[in-house]
C-alpha positions, 0 to 999 in steps of 0.5 A, a space after each residue: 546780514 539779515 536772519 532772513 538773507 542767513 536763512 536762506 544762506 543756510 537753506 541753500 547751503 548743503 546744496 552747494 557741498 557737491 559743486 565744491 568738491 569738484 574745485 577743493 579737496 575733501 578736507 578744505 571744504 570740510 573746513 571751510 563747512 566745519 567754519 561756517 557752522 561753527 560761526 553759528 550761535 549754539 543756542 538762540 531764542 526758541 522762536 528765532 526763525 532761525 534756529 529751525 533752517 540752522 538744524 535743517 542745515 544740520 540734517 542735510 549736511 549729515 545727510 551730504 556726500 562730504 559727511 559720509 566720507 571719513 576723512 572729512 566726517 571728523 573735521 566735521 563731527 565736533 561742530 555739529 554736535 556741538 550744535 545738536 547738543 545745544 538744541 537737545 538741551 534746550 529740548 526744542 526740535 527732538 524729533 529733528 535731533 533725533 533723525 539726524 542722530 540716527 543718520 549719524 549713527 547709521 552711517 557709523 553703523 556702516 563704517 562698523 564691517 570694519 572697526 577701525 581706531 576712526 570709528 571708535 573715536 567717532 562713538 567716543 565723541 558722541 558718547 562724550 558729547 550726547 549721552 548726558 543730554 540724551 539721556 536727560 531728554 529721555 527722561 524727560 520724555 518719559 516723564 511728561 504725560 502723553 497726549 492721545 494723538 498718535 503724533 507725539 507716540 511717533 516722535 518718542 518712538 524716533 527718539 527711542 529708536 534712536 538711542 537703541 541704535 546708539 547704544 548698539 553702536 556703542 556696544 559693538 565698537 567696545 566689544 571688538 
């Protein structure tokens, strides 16, 4: 398959997420998507047209009906942080890794009103998966000197925005 056809492959994608669940149970169309995206290279040359369309994918699946529902989230969860993980280290795309963590985050943070064992083993995996890299991203933020644009203030803020919120999540789940 050409990058071009996998491109358009994976734009369309999550697209279909919602048609599929009308014909299979939440479960086995997790798996057929947890598949999918585990078949994709983690990592790719920076310039590849495809890395960006492969994170977007990410994003909208995040983002899906079939994310939202736990049942299927931690069929999910592992390939997709596989997948952010690798973009993080590679320090490509930050911003795009840092609202899709936020997504992720966010809908934890929903799930949260009633901690369950899921929820905590959720953050787990993400601590165990994320903290290192996104640590190491922060740092490396931090330490790059910064251009005057208002641009580049906006995607350190999202970034930091995001890590506030994920050690809040963390914080509450270990608490309660």
């Amino acid at each position: 398959m050409s990058v071009c056809s996998q491109a358009v492959f994976l734009r369309t994608f999550p697209e279909v997420y919602g048609e599929l669940l009308k014909i299979f149970t939440v479960r086995e169309v997790a798996g057929f998507v947890r598949e999918t995206l585990g078949s994709l290279p983690a990592t790719a040359h920076a310039e590849c047209p495809l890395e960006a369309v492969k994170l977007h994918c990410i994003a909208k699946t995040v983002e899906s009906q079939l994310y939202t529902n736990p049942e299927s989230r931690c069929i999910l969860l592992p390939v997709v942080l596989r997948l952010l993980q690798a973009h993080m280290q590679e320090q490509r795309d930050l911003v795009m890794c840092a609202r899709i963590l936020t997504s992720m985050l966010s809908l934890i943070r929903k799930d949260d009103s009633v901690t369950t064992p899921v929820v905590s083993e959720e953050v787990d995996l993400i601590v165990d998966s994320l903290l290192v890299v996104l640590m190491r991203t922060i740092l490396e933020i931090t330490n790059r000197p910064q251009p005057a644009g208002t641009n580049m203030r906006l995607q350190f803020q999202d970034i930091t925005v995001s890590v506030c919120v994920w050690v809040h999540v963390c914080v509450c789940v270990s608490n309660c």
